[in-house]
N, C-alpha and C positions, 0 to 999 in steps of 0.2 A: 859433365855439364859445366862446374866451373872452370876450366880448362878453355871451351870454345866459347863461354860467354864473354869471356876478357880477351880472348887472343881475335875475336872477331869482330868486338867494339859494340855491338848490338843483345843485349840481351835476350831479344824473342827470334835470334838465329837458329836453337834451338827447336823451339814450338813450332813452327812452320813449315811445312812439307817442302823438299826437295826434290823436282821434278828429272830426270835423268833420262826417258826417253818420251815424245810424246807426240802426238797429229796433229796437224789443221790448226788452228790459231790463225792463220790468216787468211786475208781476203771477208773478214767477218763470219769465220766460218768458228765452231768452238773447239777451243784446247781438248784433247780426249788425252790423260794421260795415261800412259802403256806399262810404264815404272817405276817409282820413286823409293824414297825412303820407306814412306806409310807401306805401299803396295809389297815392299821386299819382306818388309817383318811383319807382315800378315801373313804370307809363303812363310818365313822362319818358324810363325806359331801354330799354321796346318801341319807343317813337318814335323814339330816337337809331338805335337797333339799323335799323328797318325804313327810314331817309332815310339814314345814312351807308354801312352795310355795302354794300349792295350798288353805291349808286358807287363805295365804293374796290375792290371785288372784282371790276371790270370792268375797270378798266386803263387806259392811255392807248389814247386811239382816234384819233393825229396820228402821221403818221412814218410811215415804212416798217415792213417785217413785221418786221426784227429790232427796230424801237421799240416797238412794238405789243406783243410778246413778251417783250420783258424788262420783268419789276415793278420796279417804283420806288415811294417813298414812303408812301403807306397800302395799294396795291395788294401792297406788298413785304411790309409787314406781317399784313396778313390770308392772303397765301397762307405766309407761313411758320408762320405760328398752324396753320392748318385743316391745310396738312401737316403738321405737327409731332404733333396732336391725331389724325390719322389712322391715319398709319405705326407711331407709338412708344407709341400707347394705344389707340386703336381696334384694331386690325389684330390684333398680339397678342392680344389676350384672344376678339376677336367673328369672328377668320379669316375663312371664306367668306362673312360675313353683314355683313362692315365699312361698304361701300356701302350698305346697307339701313339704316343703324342711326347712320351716322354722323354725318345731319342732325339729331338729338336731341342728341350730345355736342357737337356744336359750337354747336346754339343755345343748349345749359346752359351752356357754360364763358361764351360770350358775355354771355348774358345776367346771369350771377352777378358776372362782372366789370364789366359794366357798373353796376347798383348796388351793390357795395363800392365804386369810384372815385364816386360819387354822390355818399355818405353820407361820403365825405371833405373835399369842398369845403365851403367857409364859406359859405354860404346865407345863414344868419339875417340881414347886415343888408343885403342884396338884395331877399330876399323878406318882411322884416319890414313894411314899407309898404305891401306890397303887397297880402299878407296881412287887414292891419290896415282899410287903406280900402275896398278892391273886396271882399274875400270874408267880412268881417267877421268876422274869427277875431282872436283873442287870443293868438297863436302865429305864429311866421312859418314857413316851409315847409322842412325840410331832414328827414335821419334814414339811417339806414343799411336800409334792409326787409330785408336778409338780416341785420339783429340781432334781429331778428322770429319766432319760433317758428313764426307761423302758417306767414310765407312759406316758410321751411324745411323745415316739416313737407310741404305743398303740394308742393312741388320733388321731396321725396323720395317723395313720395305720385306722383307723376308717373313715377318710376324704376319703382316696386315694379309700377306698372301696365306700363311696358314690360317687364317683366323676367316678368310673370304671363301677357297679352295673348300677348306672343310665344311664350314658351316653348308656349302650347297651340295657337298658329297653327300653328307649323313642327310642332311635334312630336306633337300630340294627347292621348292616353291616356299615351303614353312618356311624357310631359312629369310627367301624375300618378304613372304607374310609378314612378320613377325616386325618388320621396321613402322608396318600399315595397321599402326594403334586409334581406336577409337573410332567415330563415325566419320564421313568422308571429306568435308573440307578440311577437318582438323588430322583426319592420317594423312594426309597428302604433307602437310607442314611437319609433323612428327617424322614421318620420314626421311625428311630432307634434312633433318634435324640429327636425325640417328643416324647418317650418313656421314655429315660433317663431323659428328662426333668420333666415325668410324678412324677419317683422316688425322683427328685433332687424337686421339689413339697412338696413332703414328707420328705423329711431329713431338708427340711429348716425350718417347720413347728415344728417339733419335737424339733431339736434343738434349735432355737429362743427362742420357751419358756422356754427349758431347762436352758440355759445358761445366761439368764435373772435372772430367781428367783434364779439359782446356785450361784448367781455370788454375789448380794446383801447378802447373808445367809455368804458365805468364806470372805468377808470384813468385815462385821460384828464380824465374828467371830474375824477375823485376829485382827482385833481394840480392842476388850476385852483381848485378849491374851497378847499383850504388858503390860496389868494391873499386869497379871502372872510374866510376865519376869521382870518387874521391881520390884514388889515386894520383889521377889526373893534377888535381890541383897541387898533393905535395903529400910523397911515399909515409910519410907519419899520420895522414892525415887518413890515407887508405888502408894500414896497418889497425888503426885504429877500432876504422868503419870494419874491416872484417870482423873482427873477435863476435862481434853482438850479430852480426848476420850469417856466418856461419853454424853458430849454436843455433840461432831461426830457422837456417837453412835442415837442419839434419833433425829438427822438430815435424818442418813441413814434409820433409819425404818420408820421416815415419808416418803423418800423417797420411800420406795419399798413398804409400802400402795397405794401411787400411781402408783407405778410399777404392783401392782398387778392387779388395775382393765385396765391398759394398755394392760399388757398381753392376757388378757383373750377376752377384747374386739380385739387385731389383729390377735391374734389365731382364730375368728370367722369369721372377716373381710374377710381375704386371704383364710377362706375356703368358704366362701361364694361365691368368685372371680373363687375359683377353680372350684371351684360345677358348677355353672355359663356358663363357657367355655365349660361343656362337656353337658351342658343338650340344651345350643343354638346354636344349629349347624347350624337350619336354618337361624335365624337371622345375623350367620358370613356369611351363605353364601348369603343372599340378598347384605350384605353390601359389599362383593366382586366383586357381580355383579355390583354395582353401584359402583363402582370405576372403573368397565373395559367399 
């Protein structure tokens, strides 16, 4: 990143998707893009996902049955994730339904963690040649896709459908019921109300992650850029200005390593909560009767 920040003059050259094939844009018609940076290393992170996960979540297959059975290594790691993600976030919130529901949370935490760790490595001078000769683009290939609205929005747009889908599989008409609280001018308004809440569910999910990994990538950048603007005026003066912003710089990216698997695990969390609420309806309502 410090490499294309200075050699490209713009610090938020970086952050910004790079569109590479796309439709329509004109005539007032809108842009649909077909392929960019964001769009390639989301394919990078399904491929990782679908070739690694599942050899390491098989295990060793040498050794006796107590080798067999005990995890080691990546095996150790992906079953303490998927239990961890089960028992202390699934289970509470989605009870009887955890099993049904619990291969969606753990392909979102996977998958969201997987491009946050993506959009962290230094690409640019990897893939900048590569780029450049075989695919004839003017941009080499890296980006964070969950700093991407679209793909966040998508994500969450993915939740709101589990959360809509199920709630009227399991539950039917109860599922609509259940927005039509209280006597009738007042559930008409409640409703309308639990609806918008349904949406504001989904915008907060989207943007949360959105503006989380947006936010660490524009600082970052922002901090390399002063190396540009000092130098500029006089090579002592930009010698300088690095020393304190490079030690910044390698603070903020440990920081948003952390930030990354934060993300991904509360992007799971609050949908798990969501999910939750609309597949237990009867459980809200035992607990209502036991209050009146």
């Amino acid at each position: 990143m410090l490499v294309t920040c200075l050699a490209e003059g713009n610090p938020l050259t970086h952050v910004i998707d790079h569109v590479w094939v796309s439709v329509g844009g004109e005539g007032g018609l809108t842009r649909f893009t077909l392929m960019s940076n964001h769009v390639f290393m989301m394919l990078v992170a399904a491929v990782l996902l679908i070739l690694l996960v599942p050899r390491f979540a098989r295990g060793p297959q040498e050794g006796g049955d107590v080798e067999r059975m005990t995890p080691r290594g990546g095996h150790n790691v992906i079953e303490n994730i998927c239990t961890f993600l089960r028992d202390f976030v699934a289970r509470p919130n989605m009870g009887e339904y955890t099993d049904r529901f619990i291969p969606y949370i753990w392909t979102a935490f996977f998958f969201i963690l997987t491009v946050n760790l993506l959009g962290l490595l230094p690409l640019e001078p990897i893939t900048k040649p590569l780029a450049t000769r075989v695919l004839g683009l003017d941009h080499a290939i890296y980006g964070t896709a969950t700093g991407n609205i679209y793909t966040t929005g998508t994500l969450a747009v993915c939740t709101l459908g589990m959360i809509v889908v199920n709630g009227l599989r399991l539950h039917g008409m109860a599922y609509l019921k259940h927005f039509f609280m209280g006597p009738f001018p007042i559930s008409v308004v409640i409703a309308a109300l639990e609806v918008v809440g349904l949406f504001a569910k989904t915008f907060a999910l989207a943007v949360r992650l959105f503006a989380n990994m947006m936010a660490g990538h524009i600082l970052l950048a922002v901090l390399v850029g002063f190396i540009a603007s000092a130098g500029a005026v006089s090579a002592a003066l930009g010698g300088l200005v690095a020393i304190p912003v490079v030690l910044g710089s390698v603070a903020i990216t440990l920081l948003e390593l952390f930030v990354a698997f934060l993300q991904a695990f509360i992007f799971t969390f609050l949908s798990a909560v969501f999910i939750g609420q609309a597949v237990n309806l009867h459980h809200e309502e035992h607990e209502e009767h036991a209050a009146h």
